[in-house]
C-alpha positions as CSV (number, residue, x, y, z in Angstrom):
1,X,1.8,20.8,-4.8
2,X,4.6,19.2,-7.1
3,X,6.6,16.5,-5.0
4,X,10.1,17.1,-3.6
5,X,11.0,13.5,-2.9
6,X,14.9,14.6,-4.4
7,X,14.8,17.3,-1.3
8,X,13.5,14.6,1.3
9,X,16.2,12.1,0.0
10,X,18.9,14.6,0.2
11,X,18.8,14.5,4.2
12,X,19.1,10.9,4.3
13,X,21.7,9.6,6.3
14,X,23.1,6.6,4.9
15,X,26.2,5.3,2.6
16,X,24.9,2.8,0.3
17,X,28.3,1.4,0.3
18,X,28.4,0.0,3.8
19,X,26.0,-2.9,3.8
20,X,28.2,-5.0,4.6
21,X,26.0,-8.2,3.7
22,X,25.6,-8.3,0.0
23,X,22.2,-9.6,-1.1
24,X,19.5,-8.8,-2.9
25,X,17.0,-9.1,-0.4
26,X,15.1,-5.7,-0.2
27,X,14.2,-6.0,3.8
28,X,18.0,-7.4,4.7
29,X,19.1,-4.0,2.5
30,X,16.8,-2.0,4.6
31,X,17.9,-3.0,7.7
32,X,21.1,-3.3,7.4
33,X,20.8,0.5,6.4
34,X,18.6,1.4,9.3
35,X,21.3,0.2,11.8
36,X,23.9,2.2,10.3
37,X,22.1,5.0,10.1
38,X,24.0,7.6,11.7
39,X,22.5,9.4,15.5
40,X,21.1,12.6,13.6
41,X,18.7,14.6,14.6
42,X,15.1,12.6,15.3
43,X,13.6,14.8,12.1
44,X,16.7,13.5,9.8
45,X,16.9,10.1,11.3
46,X,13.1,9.6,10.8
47,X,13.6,10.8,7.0
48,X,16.3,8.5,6.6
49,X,14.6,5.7,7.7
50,X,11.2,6.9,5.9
51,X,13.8,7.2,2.8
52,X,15.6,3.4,3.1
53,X,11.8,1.9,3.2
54,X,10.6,3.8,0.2
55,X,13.5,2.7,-1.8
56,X,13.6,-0.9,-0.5
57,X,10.3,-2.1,0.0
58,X,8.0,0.4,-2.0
59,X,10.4,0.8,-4.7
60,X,10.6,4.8,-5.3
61,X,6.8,3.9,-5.6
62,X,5.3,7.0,-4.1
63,X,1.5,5.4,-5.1
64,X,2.6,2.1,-3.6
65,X,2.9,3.7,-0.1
66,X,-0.2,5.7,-0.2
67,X,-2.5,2.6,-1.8
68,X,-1.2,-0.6,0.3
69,X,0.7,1.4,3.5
70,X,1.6,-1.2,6.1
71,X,0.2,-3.9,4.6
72,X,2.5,-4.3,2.0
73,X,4.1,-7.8,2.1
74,X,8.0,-6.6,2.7
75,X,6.8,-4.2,5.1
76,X,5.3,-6.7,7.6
77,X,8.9,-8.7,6.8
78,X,10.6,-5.9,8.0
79,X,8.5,-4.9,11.4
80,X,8.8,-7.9,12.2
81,X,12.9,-8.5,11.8
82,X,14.7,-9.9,14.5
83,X,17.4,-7.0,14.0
84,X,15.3,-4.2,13.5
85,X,16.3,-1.5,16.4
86,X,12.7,0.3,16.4
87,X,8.9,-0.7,17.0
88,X,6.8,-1.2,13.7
89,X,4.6,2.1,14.6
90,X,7.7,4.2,14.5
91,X,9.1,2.4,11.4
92,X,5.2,3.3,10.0
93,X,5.7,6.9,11.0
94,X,9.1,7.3,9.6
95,X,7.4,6.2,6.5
96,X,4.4,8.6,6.8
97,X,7.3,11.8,7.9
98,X,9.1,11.2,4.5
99,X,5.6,10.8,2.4
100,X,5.0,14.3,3.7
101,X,7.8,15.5,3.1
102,X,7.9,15.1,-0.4
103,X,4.0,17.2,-0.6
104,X,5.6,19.5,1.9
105,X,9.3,20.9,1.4
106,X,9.1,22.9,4.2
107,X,10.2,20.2,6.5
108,X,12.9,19.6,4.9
109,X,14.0,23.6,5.2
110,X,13.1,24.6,7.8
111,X,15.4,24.9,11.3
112,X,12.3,25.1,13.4
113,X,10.2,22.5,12.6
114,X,10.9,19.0,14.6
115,X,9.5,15.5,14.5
116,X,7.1,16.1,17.1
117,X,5.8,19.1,15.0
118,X,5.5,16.6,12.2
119,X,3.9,13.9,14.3
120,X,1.2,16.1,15.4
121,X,-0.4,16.7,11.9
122,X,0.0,12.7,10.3
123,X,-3.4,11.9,9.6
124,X,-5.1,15.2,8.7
125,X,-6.4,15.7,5.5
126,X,-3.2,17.4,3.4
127,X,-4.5,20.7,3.4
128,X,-4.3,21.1,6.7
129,X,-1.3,19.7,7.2
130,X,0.3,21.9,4.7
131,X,-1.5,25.3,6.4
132,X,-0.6,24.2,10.0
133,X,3.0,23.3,9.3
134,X,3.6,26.3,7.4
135,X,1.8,28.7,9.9
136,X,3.8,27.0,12.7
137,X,7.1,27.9,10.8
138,X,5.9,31.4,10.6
139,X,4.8,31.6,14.2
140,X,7.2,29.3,16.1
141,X,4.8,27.1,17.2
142,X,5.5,24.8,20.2
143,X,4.8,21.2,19.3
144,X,2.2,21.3,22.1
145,X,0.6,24.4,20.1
146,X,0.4,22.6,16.8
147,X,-0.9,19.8,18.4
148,X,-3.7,21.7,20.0
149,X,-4.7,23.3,16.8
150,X,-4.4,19.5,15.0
151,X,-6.6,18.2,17.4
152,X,-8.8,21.4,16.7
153,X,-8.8,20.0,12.9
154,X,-9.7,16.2,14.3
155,X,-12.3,16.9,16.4
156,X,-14.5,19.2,14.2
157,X,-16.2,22.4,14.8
158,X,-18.4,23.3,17.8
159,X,-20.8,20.7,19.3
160,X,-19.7,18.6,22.1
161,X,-15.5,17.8,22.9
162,X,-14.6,15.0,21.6
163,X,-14.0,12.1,24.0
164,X,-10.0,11.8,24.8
165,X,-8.1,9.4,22.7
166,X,-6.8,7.5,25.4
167,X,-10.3,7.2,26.7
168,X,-11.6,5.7,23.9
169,X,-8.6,3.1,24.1
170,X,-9.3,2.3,27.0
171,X,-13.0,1.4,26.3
172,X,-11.5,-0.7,23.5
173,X,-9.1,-2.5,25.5
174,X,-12.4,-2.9,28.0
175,X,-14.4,-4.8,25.2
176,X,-11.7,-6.7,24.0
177,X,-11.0,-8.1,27.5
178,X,-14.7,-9.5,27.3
179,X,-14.1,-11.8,24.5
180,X,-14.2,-15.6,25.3
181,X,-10.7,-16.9,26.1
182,X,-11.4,-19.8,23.7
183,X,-11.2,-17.5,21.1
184,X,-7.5,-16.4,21.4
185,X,-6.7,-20.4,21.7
186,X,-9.0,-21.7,19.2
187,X,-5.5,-23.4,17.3
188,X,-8.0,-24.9,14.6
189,X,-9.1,-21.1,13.4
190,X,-5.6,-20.2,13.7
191,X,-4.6,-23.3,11.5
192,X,-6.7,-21.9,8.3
193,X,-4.9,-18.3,8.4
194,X,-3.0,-17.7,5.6
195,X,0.6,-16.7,5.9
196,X,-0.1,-13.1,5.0
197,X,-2.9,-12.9,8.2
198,X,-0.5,-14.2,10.3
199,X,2.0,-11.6,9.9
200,X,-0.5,-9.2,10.0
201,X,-1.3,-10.3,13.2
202,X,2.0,-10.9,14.9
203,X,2.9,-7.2,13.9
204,X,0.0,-5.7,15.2
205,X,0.9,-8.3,18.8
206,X,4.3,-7.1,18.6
207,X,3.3,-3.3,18.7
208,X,0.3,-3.9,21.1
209,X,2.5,-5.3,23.7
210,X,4.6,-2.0,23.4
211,X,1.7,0.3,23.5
212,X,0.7,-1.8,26.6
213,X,3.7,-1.5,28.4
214,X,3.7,1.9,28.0
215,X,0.8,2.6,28.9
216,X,0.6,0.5,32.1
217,X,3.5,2.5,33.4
218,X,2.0,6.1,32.7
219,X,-0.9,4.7,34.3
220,X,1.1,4.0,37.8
221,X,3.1,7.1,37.3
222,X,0.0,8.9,37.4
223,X,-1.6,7.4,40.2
224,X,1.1,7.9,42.1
């Protein structure tokens, strides 16, 4: 399908005019954008943002995104800004919203379609994300449908269910917890990480103490 990254950038809330700092920085651009963006509505805001990091960081590069994702160097700079009024993993999936929008117009269109609908099919294979977007626009989906039917997609055909996400965190987290404590203050295998690993690492901290957080307090909610 031919891109539509004119459509996608046409919803984008921003006025290039009022960054008030003027440098040439790419991630001070980019945030300084992002917290101006105006309260629209989560699909629009998350295209917006999506839109500021594709012209700031990736350069209009649609390639760049898909070959070096959150890796790329400017990227980690920005997760990891001080000033930056979101998590990394919803900066990521603003990203990811606005990639797919430019393979599939029809998020841009239509008045149905909202992030969560959008949320539930990042990751599939772009075939099915086209087909289960556009037959939730035709059906009016709930985004608790879509996500049934994505999960449908995930998990394969027939055989044996797969094992819950969150279960399968939670066996990670498990084996983690087993590893030596010397290892997470061994300071002379930190010393040899490069600059680049080290940012890696201190976004992926950042957003792990989030995910934590939130998932300790589901957790108590649901034991009551």
């Amino acid at each position: 399908m031919a891109t539509n990254i004119n459509g996608a950038q046409g919803m984008i809330a921003r006025d290039e005019n009022r960054a008030a700092r003027a440098t040439d920085d790419p991630v001070e651009r980019a945030v300084t954008e992002i917290r101006h963006l105006s309260r629209a509505a989560s699909i629009e805001l998350a295209l917006g943002v999506g839109g500021i990091v594709f012209r700031h960081l990736f350069k209009g590069d649609m390639e760049l995104v898909r070959r070096n994702g959150p890796k790329e160097a400017s990227f980690r700079r920005l997760a990891l800004h001080p000033e930056l009024p979101m998590s990394a993993a919803s900066l990521w999936r603003a990203v990811a919203i606005f990639e797919l929008s430019t393979r599939v117009p029809l998020i841009t269109q239509s008045k149905h379609l909202g992030v969560t609908h959008v949320h539930a099919v990042l990751g599939l294979p772009a075939r099915d994300q086209e087909q289960l977007l556009g037959t939730a626009e035709r059906e009016r989906w709930t985004p608790a449908a879509l996500r049934a039917r994505a999960a449908g997609r995930r998990g394969g055909h027939g055989g044996r269910r797969p094992k819950l996400e969150i279960l399968r965190v939670l066996d990670g987290l498990r084996r983690l917890a087993a590893v030596p404590v010397e290892t997470f203050g061994d300071r002379a295998a930190v010393a040899t990480l490069s600059a680049e690993d080290i940012d890696v690492a201190l976004v992926a901290l950042r957003e792990l103490d989030e995910r934590l957080v939130e998932l300790r307090a589901l957790l108590h909610e649901a034991s009551g």
